[in-house]
C-alpha positions, 0 to 999 in steps of 0.5 A: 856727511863730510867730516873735518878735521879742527884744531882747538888751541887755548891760549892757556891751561883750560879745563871747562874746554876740556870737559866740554871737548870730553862730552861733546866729542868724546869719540871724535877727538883725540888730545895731542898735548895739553891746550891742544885737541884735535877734533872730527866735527861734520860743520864749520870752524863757527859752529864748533866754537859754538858748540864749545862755548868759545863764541862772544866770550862764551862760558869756556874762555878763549881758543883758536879754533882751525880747520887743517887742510893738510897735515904732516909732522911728526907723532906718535903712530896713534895719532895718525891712526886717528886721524887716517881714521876719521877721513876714510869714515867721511869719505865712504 
């Protein structure tokens, strides 16, 4: 199954998303800082804020939730091992 790589940004501090992210995808996301997460999720940017409570004022509040299409930047080396990661698992 492919895998993408999502962006989940609250607008502001929200700890119902981030508990919701911890026990959904505790293997499959990683926090950049607070109010952003990046997520490894095999559907659409729908079905992950679906998934998260963020759908028609779910009960996890407001968030943007994208799909990346590329990446650069600058991070520390973890992050880029987990994102390196979890492309080469859904490529093989």
């Amino acid at each position: 199954m492919q895998m993408s790589i999502f962006v989940v940004l609250p607008a502001s501090p929200n700890p119902k998303l981030d508990s919701k992210i911890k026990e959904f995808f505790a293997q499959d996301s990683i926090q950049l800082s607070p109010n952003q997460w990046l997520i490894s999720f095999p559907d659409t940017v729908i079905a992950l804020s679906e998934r998260l409570g963020i759908t028609g004022g779910g009960t996890t509040g407001s968030a943007v939730v994208a799909q990346i299409g590329s990446y650069y930047g600058r991070a520390p080396q973890v992050v880029w091992d987990w994102i390196k990661t979890k492309l080469e698992s859904s490529n093989g």
